[in-house]
One Martini backbone bead per residue (centre of mass of N, CA, C, O) as a GRO file, in nm:
protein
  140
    1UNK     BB    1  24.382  14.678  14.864
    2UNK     BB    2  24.217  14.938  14.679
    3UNK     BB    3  23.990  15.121  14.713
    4UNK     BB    4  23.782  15.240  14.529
    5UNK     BB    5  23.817  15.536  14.528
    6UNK     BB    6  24.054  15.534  14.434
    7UNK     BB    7  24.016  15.447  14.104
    8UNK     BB    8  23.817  15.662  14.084
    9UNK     BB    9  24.063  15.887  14.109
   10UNK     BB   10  24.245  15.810  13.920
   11UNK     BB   11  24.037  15.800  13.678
   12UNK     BB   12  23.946  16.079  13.675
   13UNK     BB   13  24.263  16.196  13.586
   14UNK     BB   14  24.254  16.051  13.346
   15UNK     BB   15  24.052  16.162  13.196
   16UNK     BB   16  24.131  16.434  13.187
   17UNK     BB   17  24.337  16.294  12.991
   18UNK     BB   18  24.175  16.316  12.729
   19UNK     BB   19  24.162  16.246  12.386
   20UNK     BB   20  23.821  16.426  12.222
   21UNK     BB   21  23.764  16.603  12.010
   22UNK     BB   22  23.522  16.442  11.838
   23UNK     BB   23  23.333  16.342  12.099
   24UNK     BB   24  23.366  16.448  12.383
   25UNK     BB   25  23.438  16.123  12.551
   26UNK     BB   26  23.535  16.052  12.835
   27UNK     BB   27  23.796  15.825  12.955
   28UNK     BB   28  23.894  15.674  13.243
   29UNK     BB   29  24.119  15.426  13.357
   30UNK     BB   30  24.184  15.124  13.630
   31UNK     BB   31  24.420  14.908  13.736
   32UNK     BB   32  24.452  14.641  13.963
   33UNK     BB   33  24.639  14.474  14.115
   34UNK     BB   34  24.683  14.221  14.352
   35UNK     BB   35  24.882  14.449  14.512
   36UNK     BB   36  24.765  14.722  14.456
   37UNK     BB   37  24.827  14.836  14.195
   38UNK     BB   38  24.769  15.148  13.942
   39UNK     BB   39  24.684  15.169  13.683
   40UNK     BB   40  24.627  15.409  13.356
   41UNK     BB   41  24.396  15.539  13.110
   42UNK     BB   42  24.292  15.715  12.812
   43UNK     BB   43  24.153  15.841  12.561
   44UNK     BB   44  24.233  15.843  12.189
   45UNK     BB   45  24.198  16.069  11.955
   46UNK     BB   46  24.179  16.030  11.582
   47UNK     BB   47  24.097  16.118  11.291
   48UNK     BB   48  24.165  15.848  11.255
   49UNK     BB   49  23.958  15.631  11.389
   50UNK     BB   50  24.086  15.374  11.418
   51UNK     BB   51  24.309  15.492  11.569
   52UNK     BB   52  24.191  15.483  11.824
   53UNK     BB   53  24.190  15.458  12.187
   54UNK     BB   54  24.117  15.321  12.461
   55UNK     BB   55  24.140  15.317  12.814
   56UNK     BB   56  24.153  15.005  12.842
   57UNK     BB   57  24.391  14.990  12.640
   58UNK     BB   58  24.588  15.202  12.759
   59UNK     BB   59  24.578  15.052  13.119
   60UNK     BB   60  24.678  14.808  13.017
   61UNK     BB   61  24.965  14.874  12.867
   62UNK     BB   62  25.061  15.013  13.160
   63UNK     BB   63  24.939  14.684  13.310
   64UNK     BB   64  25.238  14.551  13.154
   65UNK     BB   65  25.459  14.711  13.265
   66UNK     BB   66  25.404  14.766  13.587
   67UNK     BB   67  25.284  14.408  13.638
   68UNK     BB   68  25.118  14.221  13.476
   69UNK     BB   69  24.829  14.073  13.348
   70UNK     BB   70  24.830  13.853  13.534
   71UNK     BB   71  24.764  14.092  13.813
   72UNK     BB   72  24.521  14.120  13.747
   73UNK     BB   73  24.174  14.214  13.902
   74UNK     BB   74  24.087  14.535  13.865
   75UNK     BB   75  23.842  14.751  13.670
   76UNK     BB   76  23.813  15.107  13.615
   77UNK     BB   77  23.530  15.283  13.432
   78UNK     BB   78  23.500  15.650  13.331
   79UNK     BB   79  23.267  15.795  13.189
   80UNK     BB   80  23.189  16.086  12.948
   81UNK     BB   81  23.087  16.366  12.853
   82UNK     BB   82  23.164  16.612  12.883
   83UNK     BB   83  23.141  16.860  13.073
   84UNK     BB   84  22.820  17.017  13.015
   85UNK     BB   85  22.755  16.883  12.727
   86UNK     BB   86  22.549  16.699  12.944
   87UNK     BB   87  22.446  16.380  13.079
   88UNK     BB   88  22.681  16.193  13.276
   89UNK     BB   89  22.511  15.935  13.430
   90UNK     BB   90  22.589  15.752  13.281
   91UNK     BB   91  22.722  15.425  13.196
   92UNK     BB   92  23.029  15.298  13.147
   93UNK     BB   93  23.110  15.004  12.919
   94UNK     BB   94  23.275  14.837  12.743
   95UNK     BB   95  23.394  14.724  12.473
   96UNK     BB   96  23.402  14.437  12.318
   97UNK     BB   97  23.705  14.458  12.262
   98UNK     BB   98  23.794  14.538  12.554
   99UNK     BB   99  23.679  14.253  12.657
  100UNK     BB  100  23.864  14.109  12.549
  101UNK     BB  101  24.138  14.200  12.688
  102UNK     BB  102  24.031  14.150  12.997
  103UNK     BB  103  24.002  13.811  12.916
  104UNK     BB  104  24.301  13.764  12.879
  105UNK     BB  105  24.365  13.852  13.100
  106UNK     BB  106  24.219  13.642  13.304
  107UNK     BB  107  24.341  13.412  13.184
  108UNK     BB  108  24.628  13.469  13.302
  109UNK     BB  109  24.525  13.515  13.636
  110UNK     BB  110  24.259  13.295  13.706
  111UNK     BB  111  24.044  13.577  13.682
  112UNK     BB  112  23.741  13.723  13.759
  113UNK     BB  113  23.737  14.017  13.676
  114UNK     BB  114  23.663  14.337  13.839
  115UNK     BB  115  23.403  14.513  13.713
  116UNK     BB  116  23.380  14.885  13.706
  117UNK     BB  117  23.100  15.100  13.610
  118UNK     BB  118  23.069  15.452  13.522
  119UNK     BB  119  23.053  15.757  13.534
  120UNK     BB  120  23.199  16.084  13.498
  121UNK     BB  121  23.225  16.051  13.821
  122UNK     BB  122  23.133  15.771  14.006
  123UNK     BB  123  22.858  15.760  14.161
  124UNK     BB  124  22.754  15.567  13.915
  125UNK     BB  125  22.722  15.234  13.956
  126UNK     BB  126  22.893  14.884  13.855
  127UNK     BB  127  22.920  14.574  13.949
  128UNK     BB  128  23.132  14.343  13.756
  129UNK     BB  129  23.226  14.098  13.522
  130UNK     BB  130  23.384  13.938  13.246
  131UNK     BB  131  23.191  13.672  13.270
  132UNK     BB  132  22.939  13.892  13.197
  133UNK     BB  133  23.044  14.039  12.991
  134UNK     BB  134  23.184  13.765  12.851
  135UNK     BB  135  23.061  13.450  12.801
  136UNK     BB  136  23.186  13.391  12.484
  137UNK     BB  137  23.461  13.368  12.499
  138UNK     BB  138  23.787  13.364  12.284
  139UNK     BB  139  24.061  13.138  12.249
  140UNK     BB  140  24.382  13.049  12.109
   0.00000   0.00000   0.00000
């Protein structure tokens, strides 16, 4: 499997790309497969804020493509206001609809996905499962 710090650097770059005009928050997301393999995804902001995409949502999407959502082991996010902007300490952890589509992938792979969020540096982190960040799941 890809070390941690791979993952962070990753996210790191993915962050970098994205595309945050309205909150000015950044996240890079990386997924890393089961054979060691990881996709990445950035937050995509739209005026038409519904239509804005998460960068988890936009990391499945790319590790849906690249080795397939059953193959999900681990996901790191990393994120926070842009550089300069504030005080980027903080942890940024999924949104609801994001851990929802996490444990799909979960559901998929019959693993409790290891989730890491980070700050927007990634040095300040916590090491968590899909099945404690959303314990009462529901599947269709």
């Amino acid at each position: 499997m890809s070390a941690p710090n791979a993952l962070i650097d990753a996210a790191r770059t993915a962050r970098s790309k994205a595309h945050a005009p309205y909150s000015h928050f950044l996240v890079g997301c990386a997924v890393e497969s089961t054979d060691g393999q990881i996709a990445v995804g950035a937050n995509m902001e739209n005026a038409c804020y519904r239509l804005g995409i998460c960068a988890e949502q936009s990391a499945l999407a790319a590790a849906a493509q690249t080795f397939g959502l059953a193959n999900v082991r681990r996901i790191l996010v990393l994120g926070g206001p842009q550089d300069g902007a504030a005080d980027g300490s903080a942890i940024v952890t999924p949104c609801g609809g994001c851990r929802q589509a996490i444990q799909e992938a979960a559901a998929l792979s019959n693993l409790d996905i290891e989730v890491v969020c980070c700050d927007r540096s990634g040095n300040n982190r916590t090491v968590t499962t899909i099945g404690e960040l959303l314990p009462a799941a529901f599947s269709l």
